[in-house]
C-alpha positions as CSV (number, residue, x, y, z in Angstrom):
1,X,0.0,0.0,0.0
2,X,1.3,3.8,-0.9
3,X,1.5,6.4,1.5
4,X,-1.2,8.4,-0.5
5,X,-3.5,4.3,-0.2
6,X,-2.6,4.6,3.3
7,X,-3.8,8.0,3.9
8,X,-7.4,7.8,1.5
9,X,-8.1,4.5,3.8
10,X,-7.3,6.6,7.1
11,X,-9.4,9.6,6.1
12,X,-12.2,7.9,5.3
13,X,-12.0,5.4,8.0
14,X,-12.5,8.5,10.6
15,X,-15.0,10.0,8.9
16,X,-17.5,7.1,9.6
17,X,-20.8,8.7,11.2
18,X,-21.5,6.1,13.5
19,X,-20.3,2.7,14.8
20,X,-21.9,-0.3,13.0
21,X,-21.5,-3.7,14.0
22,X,-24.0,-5.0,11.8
23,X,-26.5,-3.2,9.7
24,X,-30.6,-4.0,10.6
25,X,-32.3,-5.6,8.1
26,X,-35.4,-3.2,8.8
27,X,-35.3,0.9,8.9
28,X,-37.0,2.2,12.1
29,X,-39.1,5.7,12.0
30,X,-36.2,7.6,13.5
31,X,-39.0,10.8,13.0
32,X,-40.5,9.4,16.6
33,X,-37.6,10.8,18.2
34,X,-38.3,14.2,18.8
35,X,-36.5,16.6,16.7
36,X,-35.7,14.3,14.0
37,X,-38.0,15.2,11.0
38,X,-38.1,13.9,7.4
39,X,-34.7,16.0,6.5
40,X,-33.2,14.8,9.5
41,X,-34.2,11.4,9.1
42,X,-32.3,11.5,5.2
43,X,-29.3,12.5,6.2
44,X,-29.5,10.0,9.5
45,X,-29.9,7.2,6.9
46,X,-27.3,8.2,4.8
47,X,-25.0,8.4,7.3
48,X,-25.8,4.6,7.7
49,X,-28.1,5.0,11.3
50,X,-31.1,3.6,10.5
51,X,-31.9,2.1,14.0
52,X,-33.3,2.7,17.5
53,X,-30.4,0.4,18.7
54,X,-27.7,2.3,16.8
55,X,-28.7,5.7,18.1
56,X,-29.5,4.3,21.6
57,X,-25.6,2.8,21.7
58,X,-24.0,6.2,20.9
59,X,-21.0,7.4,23.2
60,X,-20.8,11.3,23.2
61,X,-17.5,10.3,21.4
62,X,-20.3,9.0,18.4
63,X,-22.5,11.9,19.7
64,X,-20.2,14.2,19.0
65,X,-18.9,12.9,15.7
66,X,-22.0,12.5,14.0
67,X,-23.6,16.0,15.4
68,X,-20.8,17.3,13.2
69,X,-21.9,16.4,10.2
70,X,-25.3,17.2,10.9
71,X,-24.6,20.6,9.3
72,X,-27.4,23.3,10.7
73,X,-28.9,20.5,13.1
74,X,-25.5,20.3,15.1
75,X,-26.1,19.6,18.8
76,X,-29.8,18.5,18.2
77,X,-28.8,15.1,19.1
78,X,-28.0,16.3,23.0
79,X,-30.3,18.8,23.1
80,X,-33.4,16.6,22.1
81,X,-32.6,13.5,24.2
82,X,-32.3,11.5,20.9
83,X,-30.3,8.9,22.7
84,X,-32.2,8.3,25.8
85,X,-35.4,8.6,23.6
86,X,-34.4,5.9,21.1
87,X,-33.1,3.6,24.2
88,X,-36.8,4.3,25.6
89,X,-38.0,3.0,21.6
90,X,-36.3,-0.3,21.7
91,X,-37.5,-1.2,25.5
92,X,-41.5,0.0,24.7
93,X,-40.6,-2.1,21.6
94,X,-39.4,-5.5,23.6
95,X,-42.2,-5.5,26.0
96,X,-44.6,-5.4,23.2
């Protein structure tokens, strides 16, 4: 690998939104969190979070990195509880 390989593969390593172990096989309605509307919800998906379970297992290290490239919405993921919301998704969603 080149130095210039090494590099392209480093930078784009770090600019993953959001850990992903594995990938849901279903998309969740991420607009239930409050604050996340249909814009929101695009870029959320194309940042590769489409699940209760991802958001709900966010450190503020992810918190942080992903409310960066949220553009105009930065700091709406703190400020609207989006991770304790989605956490209380997926347990309403196991006792059902």
């Amino acid at each position: 690998m080149t130095d210039r390989e090494a590099a392209t593969s480093t930078a784009a390593a770090t600019t993953t939104a959001a850990p992903t172990t594995t990938v849901p096989p279903e998309k969740y309605n991420l607009e239930q969190i409050r604050g996340i509307g249909p814009v929101l919800h695009r870029k959320l998906n194309g940042l590769g979070v489409v699940s209760f379970r991802q958001i709900a297992s966010w450190t503020e290290d992810d918190v942080d990195r992903v409310s960066s490239q949220l553009g105009a919405f930065r700091g709406r993921i703190s400020r609207d509880r989006w991770v304790e919301k989605a956490a209380e998704l997926l347990r309403a969603q196991s006792s059902s």
